[in-house]
MDTraj code that builds the backbone (N, CA, C; nanometers):
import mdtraj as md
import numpy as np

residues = "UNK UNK UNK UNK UNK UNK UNK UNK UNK UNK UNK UNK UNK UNK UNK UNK UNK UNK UNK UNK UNK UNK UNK UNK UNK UNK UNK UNK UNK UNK UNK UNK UNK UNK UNK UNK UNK UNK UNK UNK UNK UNK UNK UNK UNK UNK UNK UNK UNK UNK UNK UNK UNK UNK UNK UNK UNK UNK UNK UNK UNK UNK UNK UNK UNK UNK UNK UNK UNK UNK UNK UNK UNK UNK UNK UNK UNK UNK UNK UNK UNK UNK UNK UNK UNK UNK UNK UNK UNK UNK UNK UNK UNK UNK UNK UNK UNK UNK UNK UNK UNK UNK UNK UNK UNK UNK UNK UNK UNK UNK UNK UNK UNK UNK UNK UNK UNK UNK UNK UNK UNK UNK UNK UNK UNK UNK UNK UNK UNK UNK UNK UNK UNK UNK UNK UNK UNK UNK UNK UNK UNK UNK UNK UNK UNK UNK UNK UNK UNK UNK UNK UNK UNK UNK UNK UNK UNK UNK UNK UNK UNK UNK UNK UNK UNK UNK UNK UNK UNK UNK UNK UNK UNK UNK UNK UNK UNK UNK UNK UNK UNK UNK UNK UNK UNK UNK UNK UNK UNK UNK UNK UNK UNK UNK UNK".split()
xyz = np.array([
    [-0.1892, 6.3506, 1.2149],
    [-0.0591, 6.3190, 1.1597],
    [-0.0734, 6.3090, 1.0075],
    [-0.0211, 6.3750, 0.9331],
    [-0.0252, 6.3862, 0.8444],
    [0.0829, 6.2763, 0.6910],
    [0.0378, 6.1899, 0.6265],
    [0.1248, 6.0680, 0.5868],
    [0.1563, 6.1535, 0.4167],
    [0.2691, 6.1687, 0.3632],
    [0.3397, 6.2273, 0.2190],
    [0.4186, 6.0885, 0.1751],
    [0.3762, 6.0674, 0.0317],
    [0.4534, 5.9772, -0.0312],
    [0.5091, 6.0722, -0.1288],
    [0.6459, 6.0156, -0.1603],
    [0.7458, 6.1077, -0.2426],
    [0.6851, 6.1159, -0.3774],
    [0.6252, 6.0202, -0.4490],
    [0.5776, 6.0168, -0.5417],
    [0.4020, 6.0155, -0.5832],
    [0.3549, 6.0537, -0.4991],
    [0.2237, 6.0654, -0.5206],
    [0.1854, 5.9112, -0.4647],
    [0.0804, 5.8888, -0.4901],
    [0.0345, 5.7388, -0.4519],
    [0.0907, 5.6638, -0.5221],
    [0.1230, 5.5446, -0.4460],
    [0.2400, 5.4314, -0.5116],
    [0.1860, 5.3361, -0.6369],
    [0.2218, 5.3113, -0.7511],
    [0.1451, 5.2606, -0.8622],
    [0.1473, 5.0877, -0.7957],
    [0.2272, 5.0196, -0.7670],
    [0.2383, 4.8517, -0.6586],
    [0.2001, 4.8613, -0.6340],
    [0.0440, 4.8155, -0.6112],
    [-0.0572, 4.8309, -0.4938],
    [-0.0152, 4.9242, -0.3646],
    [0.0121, 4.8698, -0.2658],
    [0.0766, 4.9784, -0.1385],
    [0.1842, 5.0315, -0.1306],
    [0.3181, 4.9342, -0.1840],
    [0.4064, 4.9843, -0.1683],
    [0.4904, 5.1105, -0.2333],
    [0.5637, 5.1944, -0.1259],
    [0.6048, 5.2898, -0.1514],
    [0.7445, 5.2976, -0.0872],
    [0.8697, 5.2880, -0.1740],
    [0.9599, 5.3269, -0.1060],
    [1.0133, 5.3642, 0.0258],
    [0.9780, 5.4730, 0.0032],
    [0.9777, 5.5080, 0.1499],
    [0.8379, 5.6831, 0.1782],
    [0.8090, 5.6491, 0.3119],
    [0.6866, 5.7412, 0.4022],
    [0.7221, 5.8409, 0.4442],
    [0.6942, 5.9431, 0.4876],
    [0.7085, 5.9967, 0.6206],
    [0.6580, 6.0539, 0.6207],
    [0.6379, 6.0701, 0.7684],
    [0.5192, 6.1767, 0.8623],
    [0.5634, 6.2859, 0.9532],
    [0.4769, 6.3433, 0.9853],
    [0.4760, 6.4556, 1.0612],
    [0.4041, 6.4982, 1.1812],
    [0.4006, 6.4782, 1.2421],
    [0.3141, 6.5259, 1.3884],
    [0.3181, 6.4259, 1.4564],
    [0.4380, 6.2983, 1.4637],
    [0.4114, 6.1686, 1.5815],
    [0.4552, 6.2541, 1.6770],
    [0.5667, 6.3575, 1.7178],
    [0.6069, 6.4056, 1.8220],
    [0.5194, 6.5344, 1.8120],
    [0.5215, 6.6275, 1.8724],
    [0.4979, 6.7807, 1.9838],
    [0.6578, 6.8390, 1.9370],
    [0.6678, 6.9666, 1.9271],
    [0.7872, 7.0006, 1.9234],
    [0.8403, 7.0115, 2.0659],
    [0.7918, 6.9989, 2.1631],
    [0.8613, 7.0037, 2.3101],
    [0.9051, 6.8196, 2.3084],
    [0.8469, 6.7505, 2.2620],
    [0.9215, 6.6380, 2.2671],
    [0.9807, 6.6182, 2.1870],
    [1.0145, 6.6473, 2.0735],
    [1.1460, 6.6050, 2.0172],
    [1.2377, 6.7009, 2.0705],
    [1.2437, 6.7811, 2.1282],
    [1.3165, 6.8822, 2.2228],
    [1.3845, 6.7794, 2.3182],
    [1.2587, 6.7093, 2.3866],
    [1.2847, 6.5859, 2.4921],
    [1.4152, 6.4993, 2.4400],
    [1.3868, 6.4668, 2.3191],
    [1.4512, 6.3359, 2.2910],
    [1.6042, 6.3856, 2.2051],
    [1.6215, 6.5101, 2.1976],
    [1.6892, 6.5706, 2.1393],
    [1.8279, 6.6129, 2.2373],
    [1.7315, 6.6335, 2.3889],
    [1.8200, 6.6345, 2.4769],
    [1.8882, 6.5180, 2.5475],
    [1.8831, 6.4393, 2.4884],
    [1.9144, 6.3278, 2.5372],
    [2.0392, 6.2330, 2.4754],
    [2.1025, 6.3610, 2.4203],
    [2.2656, 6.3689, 2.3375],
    [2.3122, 6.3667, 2.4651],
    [2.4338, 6.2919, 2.4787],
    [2.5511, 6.2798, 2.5988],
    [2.7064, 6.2894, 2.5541],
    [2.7020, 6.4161, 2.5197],
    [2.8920, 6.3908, 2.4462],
    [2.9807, 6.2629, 2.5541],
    [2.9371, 6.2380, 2.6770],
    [2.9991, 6.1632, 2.7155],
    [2.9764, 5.9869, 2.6868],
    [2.8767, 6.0149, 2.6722],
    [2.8382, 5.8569, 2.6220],
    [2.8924, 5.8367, 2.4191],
    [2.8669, 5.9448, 2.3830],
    [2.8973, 5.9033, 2.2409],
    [3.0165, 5.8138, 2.1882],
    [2.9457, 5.7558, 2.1025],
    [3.0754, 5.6582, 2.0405],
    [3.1257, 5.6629, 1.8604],
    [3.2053, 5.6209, 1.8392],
    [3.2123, 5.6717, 1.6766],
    [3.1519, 5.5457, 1.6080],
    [3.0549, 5.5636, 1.5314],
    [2.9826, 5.4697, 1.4748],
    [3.0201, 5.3404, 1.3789],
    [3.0011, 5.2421, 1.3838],
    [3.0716, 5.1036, 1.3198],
    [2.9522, 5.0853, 1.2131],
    [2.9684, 4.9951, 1.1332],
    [2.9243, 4.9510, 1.0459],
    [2.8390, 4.7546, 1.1254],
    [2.7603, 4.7885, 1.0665],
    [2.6649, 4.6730, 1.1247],
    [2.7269, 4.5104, 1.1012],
    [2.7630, 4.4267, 1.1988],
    [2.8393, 4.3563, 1.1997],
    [2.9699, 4.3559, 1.2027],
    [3.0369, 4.4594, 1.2616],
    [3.2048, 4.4913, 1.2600],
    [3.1840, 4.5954, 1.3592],
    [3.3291, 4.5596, 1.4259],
    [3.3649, 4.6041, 1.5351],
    [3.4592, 4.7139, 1.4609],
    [3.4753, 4.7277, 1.3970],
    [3.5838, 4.8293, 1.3302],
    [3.5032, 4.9757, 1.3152],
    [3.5774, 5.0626, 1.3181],
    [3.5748, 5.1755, 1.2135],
    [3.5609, 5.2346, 1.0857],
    [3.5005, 5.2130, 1.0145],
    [3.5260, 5.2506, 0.8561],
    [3.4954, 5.4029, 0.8058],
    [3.6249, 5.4725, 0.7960],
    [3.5819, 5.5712, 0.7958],
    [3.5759, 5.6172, 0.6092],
    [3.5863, 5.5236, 0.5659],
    [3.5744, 5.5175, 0.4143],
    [3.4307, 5.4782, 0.3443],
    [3.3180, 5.4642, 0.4340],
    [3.1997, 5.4349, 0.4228],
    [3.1232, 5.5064, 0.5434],
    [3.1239, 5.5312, 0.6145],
    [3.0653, 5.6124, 0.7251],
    [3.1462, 5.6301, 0.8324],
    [3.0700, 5.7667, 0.8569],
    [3.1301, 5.8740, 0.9574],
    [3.0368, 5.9711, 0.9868],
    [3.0629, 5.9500, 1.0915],
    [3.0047, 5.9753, 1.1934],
    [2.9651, 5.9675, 1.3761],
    [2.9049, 5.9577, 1.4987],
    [2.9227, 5.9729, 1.6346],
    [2.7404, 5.9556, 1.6657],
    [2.7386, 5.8373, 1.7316],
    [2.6306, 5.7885, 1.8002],
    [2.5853, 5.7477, 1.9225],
    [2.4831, 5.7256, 1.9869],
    [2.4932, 5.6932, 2.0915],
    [2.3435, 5.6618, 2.1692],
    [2.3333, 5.5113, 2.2040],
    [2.2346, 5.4750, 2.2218],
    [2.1108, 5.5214, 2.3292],
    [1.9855, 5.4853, 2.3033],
    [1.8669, 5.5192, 2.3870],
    [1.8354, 5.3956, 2.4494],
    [1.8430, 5.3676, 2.5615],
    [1.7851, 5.2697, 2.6319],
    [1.6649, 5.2151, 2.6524],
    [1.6397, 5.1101, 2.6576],
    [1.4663, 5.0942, 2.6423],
    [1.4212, 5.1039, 2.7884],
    [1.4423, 5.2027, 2.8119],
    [1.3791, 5.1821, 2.9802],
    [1.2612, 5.2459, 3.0472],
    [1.1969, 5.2324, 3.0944],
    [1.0743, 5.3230, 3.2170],
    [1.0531, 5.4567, 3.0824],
    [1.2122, 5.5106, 3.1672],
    [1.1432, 5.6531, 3.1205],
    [1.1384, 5.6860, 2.9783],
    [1.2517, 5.5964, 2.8811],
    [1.2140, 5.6239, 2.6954],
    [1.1191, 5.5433, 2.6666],
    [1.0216, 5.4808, 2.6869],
    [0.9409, 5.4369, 2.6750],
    [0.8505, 5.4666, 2.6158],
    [0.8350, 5.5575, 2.6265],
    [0.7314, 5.6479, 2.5486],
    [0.7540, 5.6823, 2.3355],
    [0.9097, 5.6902, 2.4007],
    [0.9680, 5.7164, 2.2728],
    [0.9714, 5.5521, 2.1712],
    [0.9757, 5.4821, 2.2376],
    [0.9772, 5.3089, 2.1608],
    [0.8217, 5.2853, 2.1652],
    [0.7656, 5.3626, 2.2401],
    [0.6082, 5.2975, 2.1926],
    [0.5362, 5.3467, 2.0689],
    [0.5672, 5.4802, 2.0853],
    [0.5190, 5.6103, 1.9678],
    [0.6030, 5.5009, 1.8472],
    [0.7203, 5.5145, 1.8519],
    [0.7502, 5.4541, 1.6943],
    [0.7273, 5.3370, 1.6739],
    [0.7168, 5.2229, 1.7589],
    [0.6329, 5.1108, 1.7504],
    [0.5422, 5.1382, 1.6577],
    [0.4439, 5.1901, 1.6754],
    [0.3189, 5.2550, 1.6839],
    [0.2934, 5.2342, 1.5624],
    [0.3971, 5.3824, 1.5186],
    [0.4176, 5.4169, 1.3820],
    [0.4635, 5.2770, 1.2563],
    [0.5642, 5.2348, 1.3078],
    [0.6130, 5.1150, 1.2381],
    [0.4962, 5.0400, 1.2036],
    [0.4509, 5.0184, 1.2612],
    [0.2693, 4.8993, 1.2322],
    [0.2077, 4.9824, 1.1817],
    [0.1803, 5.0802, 1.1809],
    [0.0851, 5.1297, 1.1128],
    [0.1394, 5.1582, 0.9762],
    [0.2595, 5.2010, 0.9535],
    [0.3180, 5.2150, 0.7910],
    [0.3205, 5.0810, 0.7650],
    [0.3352, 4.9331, 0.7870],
    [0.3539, 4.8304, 0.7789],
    [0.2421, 4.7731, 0.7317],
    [0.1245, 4.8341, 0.8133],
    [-0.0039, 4.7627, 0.7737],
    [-0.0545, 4.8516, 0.6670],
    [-0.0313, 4.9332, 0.6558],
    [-0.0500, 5.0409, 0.5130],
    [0.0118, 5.0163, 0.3890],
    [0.1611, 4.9183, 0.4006],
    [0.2572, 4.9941, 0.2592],
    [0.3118, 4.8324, 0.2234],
    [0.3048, 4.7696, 0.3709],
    [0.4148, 4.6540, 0.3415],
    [0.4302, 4.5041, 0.3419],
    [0.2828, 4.5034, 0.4416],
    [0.2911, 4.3702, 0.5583],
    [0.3674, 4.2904, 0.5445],
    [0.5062, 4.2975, 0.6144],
    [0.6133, 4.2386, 0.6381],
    [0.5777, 4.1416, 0.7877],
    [0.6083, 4.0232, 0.8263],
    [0.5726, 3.9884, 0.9340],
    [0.6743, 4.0576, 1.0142],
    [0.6313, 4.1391, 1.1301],
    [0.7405, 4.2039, 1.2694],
    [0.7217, 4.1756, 1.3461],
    [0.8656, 4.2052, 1.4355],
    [0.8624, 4.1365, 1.5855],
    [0.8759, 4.2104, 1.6862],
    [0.9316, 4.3278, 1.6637],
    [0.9825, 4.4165, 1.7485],
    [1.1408, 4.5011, 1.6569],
    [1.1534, 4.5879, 1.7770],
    [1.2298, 4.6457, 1.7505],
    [1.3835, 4.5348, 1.7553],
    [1.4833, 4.5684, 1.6374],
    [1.6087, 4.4885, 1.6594],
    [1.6713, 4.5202, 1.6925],
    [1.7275, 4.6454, 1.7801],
    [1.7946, 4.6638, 1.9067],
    [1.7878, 4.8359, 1.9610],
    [1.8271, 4.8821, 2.0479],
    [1.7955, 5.0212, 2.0883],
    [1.7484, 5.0978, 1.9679],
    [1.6986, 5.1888, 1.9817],
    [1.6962, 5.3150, 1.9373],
    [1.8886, 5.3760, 1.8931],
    [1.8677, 5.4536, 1.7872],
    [2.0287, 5.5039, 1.8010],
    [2.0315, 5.6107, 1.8114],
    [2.0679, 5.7695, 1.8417],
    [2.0978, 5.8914, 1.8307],
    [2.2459, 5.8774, 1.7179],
    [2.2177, 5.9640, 1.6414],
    [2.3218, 6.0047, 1.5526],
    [2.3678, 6.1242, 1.5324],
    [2.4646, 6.2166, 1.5349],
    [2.5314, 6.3075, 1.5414],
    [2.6551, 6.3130, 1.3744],
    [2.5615, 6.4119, 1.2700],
    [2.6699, 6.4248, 1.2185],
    [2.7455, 6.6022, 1.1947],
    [2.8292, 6.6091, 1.2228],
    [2.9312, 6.7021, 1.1711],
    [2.9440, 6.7364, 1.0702],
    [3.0479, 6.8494, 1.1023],
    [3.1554, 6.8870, 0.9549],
    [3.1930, 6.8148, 0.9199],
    [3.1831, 6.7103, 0.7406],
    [3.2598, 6.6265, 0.6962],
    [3.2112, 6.4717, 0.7357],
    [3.1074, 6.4845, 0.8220],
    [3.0496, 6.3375, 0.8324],
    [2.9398, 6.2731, 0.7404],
    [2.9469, 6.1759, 0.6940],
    [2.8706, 6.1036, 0.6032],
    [2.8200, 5.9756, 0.6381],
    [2.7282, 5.9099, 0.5406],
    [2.7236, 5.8011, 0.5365],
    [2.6691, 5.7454, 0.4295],
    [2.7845, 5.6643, 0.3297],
    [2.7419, 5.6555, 0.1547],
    [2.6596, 5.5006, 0.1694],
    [2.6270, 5.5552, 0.0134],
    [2.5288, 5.4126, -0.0106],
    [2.5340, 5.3041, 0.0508],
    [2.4505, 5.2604, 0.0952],
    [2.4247, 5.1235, 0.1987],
    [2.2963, 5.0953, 0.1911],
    [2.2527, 4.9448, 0.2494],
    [2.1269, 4.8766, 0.2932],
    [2.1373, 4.8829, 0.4117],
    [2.0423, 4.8677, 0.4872],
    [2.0369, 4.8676, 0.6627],
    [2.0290, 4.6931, 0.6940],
    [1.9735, 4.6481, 0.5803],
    [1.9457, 4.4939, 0.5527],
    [2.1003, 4.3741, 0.5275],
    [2.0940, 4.2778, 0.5085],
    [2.2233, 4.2237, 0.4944],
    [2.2418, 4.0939, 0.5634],
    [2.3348, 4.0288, 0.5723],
    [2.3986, 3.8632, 0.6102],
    [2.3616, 3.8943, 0.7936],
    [2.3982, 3.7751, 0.8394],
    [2.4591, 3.8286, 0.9960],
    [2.3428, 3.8737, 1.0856],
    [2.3838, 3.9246, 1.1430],
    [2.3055, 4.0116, 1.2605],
    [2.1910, 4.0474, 1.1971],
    [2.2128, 4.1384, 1.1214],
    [2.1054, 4.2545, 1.0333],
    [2.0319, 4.1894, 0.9515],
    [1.9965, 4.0676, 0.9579],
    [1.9425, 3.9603, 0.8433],
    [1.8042, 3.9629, 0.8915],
    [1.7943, 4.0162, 0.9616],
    [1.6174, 4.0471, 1.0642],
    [1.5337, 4.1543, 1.0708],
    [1.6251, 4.2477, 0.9693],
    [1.5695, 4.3939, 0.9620],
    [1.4509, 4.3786, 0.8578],
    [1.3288, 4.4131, 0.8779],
    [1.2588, 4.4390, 0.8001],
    [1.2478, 4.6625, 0.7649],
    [1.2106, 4.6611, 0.8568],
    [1.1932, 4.8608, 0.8480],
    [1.2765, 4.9625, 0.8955],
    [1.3284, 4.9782, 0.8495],
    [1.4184, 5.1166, 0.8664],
    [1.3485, 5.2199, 0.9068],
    [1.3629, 5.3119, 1.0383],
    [1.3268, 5.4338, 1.0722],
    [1.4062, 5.5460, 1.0956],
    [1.4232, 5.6878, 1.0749],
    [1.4736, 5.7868, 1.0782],
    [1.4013, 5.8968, 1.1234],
    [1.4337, 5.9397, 1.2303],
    [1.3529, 6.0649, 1.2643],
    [1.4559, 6.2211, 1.2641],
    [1.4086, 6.3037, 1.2078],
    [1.5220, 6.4190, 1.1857],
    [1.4979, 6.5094, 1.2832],
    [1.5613, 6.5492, 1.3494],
    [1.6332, 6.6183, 1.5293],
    [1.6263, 6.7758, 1.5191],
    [1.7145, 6.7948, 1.4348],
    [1.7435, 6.8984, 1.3571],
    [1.7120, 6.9933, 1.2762],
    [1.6643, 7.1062, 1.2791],
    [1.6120, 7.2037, 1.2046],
    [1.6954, 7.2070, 1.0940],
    [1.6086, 7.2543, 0.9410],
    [1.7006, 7.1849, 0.8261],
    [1.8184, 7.3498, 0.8387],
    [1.7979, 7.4513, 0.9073],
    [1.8848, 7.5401, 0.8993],
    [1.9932, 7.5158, 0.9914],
    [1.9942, 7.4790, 1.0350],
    [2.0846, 7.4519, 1.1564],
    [2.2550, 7.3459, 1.0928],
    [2.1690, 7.3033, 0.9764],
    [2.3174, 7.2463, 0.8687],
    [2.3082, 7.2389, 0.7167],
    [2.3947, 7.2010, 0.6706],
    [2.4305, 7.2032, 0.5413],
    [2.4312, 7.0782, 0.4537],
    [2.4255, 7.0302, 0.3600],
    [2.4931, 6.9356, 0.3335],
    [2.3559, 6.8320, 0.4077],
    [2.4087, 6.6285, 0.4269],
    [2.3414, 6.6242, 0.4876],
    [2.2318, 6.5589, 0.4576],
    [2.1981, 6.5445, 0.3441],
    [2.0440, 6.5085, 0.3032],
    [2.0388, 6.3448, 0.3342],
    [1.9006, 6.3050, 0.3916],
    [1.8723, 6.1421, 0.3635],
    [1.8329, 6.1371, 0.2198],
    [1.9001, 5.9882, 0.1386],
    [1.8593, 6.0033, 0.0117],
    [1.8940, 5.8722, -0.0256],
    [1.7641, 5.8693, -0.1564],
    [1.7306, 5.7158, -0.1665],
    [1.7364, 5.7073, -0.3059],
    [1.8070, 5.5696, -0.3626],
    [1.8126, 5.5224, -0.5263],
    [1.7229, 5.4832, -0.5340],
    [1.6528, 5.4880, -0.6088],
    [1.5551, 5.4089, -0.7049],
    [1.5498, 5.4228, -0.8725],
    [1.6043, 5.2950, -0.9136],
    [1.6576, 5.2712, -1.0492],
    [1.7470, 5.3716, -1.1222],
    [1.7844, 5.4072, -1.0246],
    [1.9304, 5.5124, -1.0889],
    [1.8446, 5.6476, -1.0318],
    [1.7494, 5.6763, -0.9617],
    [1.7302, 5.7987, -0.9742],
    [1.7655, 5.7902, -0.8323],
    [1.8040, 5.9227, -0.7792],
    [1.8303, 5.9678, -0.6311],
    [1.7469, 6.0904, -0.5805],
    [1.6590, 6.0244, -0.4937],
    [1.5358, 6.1491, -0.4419],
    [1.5694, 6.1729, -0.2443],
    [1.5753, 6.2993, -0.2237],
    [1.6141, 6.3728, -0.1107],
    [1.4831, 6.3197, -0.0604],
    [1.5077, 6.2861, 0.0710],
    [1.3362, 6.2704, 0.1843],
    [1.3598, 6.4005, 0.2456],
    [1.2357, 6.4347, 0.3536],
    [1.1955, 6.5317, 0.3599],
    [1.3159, 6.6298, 0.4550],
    [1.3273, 6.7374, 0.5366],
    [1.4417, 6.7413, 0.5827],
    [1.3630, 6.8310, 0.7298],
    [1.2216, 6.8645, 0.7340],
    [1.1721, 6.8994, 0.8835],
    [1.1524, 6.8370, 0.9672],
    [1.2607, 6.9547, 1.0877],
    [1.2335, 6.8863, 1.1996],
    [1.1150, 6.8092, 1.2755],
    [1.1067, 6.6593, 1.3323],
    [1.0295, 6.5868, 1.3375],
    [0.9536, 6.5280, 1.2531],
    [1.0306, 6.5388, 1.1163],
    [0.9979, 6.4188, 1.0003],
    [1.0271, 6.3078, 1.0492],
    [0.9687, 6.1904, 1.0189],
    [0.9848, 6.0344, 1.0622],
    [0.9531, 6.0120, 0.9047],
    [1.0876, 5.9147, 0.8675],
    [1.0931, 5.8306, 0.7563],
    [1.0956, 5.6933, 0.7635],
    [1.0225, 5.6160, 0.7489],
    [1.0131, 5.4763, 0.7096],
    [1.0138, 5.4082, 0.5522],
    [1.1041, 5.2906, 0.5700],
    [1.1306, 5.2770, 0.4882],
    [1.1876, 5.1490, 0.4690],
    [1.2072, 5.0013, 0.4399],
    [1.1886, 4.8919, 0.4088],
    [1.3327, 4.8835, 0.3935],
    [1.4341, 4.8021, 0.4817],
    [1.5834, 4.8035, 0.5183],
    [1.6716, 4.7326, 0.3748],
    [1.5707, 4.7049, 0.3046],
    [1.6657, 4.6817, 0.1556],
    [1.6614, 4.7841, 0.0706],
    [1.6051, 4.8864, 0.0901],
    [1.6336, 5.0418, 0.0219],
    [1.7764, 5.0906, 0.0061],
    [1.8151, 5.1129, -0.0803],
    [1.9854, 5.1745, -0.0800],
    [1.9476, 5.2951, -0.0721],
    [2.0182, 5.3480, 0.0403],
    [2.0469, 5.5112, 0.0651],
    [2.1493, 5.5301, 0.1673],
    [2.1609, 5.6466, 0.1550],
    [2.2802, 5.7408, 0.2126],
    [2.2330, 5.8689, 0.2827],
    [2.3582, 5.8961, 0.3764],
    [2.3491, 6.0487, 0.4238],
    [2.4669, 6.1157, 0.3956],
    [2.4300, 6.2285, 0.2685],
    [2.5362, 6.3331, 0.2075],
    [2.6355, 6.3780, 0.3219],
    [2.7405, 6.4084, 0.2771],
    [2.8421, 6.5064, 0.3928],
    [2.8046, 6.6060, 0.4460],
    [2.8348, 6.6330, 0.5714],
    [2.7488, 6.7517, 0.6133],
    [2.8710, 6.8614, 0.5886],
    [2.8436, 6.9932, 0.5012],
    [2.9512, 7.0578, 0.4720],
    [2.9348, 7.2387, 0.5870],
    [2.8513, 7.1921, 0.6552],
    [2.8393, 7.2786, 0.7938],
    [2.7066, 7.2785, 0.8729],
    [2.7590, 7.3338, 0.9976],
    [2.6673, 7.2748, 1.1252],
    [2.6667, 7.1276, 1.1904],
    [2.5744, 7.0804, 1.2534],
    [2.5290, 6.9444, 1.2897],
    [2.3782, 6.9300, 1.3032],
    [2.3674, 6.7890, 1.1917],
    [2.2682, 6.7060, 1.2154],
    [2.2527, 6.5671, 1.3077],
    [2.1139, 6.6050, 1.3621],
    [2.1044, 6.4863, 1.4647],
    [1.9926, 6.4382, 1.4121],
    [2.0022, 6.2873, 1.4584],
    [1.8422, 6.2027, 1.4465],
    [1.8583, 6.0854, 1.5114],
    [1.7386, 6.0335, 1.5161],
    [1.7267, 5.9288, 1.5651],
    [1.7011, 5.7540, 1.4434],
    [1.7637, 5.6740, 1.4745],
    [1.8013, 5.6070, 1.3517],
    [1.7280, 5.4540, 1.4455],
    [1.6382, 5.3622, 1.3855],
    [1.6044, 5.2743, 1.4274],
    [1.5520, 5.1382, 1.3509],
    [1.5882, 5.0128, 1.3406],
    [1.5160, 4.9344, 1.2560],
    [1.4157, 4.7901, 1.3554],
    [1.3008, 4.7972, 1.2886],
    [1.1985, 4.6945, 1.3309],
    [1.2149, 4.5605, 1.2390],
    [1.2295, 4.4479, 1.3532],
    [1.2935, 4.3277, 1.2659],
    [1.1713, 4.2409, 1.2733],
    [1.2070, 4.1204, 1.1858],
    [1.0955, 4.0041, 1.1881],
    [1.1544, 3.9164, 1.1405],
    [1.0628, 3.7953, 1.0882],
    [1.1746, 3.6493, 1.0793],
    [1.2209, 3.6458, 0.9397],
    [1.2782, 3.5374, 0.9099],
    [1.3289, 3.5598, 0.7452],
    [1.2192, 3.5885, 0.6457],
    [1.2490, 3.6262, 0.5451],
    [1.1645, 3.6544, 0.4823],
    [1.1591, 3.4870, 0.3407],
    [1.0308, 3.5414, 0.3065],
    [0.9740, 3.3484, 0.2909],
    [0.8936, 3.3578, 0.1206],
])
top = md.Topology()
chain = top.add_chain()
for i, resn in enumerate(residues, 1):
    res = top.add_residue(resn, chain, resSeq=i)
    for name in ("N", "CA", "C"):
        top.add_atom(name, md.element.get_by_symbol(name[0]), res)
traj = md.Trajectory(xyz[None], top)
């Protein structure tokens, strides 16, 4: 598995924005986990702590992975991963994952602007943000994961079965997709307050 930091090695002792890797899946398994879109189960995606809609901050259609028997495999692998970027970049104390796995589905015209994954409420437990990209980068347009840092805005990687990690007080976004559809898998690993 091969580990790319956006910026070369991080000058903070470990820390680095954000990681990602390449080879946690087989391309027949992210095939696996790829198939495991249900237009019937999908739901239109809320904003963390609200039951509402906001389609003035994100947009977009999701729909959860169950932690069960058979995805199992899929919550252990990124487990996995999470501790090991953690014990590499961050040591944040973690506890587990803070709730399913998500599948995300974006469209023509779907976005999702600047935000933290971190925050008051519920989400006050997120330590790591994960993203795994579904999607072959030809297959859409538009689209990019992308992260501020001090005014600058840098694109993460965009091949299929990239896994991005990345520390849930990071501000970033996902550009409009201006054709095709992107899918991924969207997940955060929580722990206790931070001290």
């Amino acid at each position: 598995m091969a580990i790319n930091y956006p910026f070369g090695l991080p000058l903070k002792h470990n820390f680095a924005e954000f990681v990602h890797y390449n080879g946690l899946f087989l391309p027949h398994e992210t095939e696996r986990i790829l198939n495991l879109w249900d237009d019937n189960e999908k739901i239109k995606a809320t904003l963390s702590g609200a039951d509402t809609y906001d389609d003035e901050l994100r947009k977009s259609d999701v729909m959860f992975i169950d932690n069960t028997p058979e995805n199992e495999w899929i919550y252990n692998r990124l487990a996995g991963l999470a501790i090991k970027c953690n014990n590499e970049r961050y040591w944040f104390d973690l506890l587990g994952f803070h709730n399913n796995l998500q599948l995300a589905s974006y469209t023509e015209g779907d976005f999702f602007d600047w935000h933290l994954d971190f925050g008051a409420g519920e989400i006050s437990d997120r330590k790591l943000s994960i993203s795994m990209q579904l999607s072959d980068p030809d297959e859409y347009e538009g689209g990019d994961l992308q992260f501020m840092f001090n005014q600058k805005i840098v694109s993460a990687p965009r091949e299929k079965g990239t896994i991005i990690v990345f520390p849930s007080f990071m501000m970033h976004r996902v550009t409009p997709i201006t054709k095709g559809i992107r899918k991924s898998i969207v997940g955060w690993v929580a722990g206790p307050p931070y001290r």
